[in-house]
C-alpha positions, 0 to 999 in steps of 0.5 A, a space after each residue: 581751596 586754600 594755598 601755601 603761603 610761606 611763613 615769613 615771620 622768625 619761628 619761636 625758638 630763635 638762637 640766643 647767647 646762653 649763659 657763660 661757660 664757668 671755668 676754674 679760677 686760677 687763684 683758687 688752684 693756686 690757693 690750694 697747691 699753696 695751702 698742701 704746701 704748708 710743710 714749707 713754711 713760706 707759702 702758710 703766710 703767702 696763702 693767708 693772703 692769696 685763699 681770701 682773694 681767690 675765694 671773693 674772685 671766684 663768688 664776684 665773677 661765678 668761677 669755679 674754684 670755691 671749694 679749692 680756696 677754702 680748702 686751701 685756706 683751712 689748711 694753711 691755717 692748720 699748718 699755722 696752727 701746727 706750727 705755733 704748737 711745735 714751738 710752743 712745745 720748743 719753748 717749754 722745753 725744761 732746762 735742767 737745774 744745776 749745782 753751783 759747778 754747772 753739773 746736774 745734781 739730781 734726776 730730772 727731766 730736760 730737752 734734748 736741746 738744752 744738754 751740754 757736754 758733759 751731762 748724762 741721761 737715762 738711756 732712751 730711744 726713738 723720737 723724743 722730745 724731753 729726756 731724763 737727766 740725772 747725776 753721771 753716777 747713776 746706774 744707766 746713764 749716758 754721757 753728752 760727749 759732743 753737740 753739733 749742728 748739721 749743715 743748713 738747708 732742706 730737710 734731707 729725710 729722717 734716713 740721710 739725717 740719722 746718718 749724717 748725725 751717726 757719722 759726725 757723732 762717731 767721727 768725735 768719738 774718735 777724734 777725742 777718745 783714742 785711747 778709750 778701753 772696754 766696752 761702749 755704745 754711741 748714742 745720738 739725738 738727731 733733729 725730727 722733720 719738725 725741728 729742722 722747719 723750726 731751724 733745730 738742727 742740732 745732734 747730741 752725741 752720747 756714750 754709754 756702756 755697751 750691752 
């Protein structure tokens, strides 16, 4: 015969600690919310800093996140990268040459941001970023009647922008032409998206002949 005796030493399987729950590291977010954010201008040179200290937290403590903070950090250097760009292109702008009385003698290309009042281009439409520029005699051209800035502050869209830039443009039309006869068209360069983050908000009025 044999008898039942009860065990009393633990069973193999006893309940241990596990291993750690790894959550989301909030500087890797933070870095990524940042890095989207690049159009701003500010968080390009905040998250050049925070993306590498998101990204050594997250591998010395085993966060999660990694991938968020080198993605972020990619696209703050993008947006960098975009940026210097721009104003590289800004900066070869051409300013036209001129005679001895400040006129432009002969066609030439120019940036929009190096006309003055009294210049004249060839018509042309759409986003530019450099125009033709030619004597005033020419057959086509537009004439600069007046240059203006549009008030400081976060771009307003491309929609509130050419209309700010048409209404200022056809206000000194009228102001400084009252008597003008026959007919005419009113023209305007107004600031893209790119050129107002680089603080270009100036409009260029132009008057050509009418169709």
């Amino acid at each position: 015969m044999s008898s039942y005796v009860p065990a009393t030493e633990p069973s193999g399987y006893a309940p241990g600690q596990g291993s750690r729950r790894r959550s989301t590291n909030g500087l890797a977010v933070a870095a990524l919310i940042l890095g989207l954010a690049g159009f701003l201008g500010i968080t390009i040179l905040v998250n050049l800093i925070l993306a590498p200290v998101a990204l050594v937290r997250t591998r010395r403590r085993g966060d999660k996140g990694t991938a968020l903070a080198a993605i972020g950090l990619v696209l703050s250097i993008l947006w960098a990268v975009g940026g210097g760009v721009a104003v590289a292109q800004l900066m070869k702008s051409p300013d036209p040459k001129r005679d001895a009385s400040g006129q432009i003698s002969t066609p030439q290309k120019a940036g929009v941001d190096k006309l003055r009042v009294g210049d004249c281009v060839a018509r042309q439409t759409g986003t530019v970023t450099d125009v033709q520029a030619q004597p005033c005699g020419d057959t086509g051209s537009d004439k600069v009647f007046a240059v203006f800035a549009l008030p400081k502050g976060a771009w307003p869209g491309e929609t509130a922008s050419g209309a700010a830039a048409e209404k200022g443009c056809t206000l000194r039309y009228q102001k400084t032409h009252k008597r003008a006869t026959g007919r005419y068209e009113l023209l305007y360069f107004a600031p893209t998206k790119t050129r107002w983050d680089l603080g270009y908000r100036r409009v260029v009025c132009l008057v050509g002949t009418g169709s």
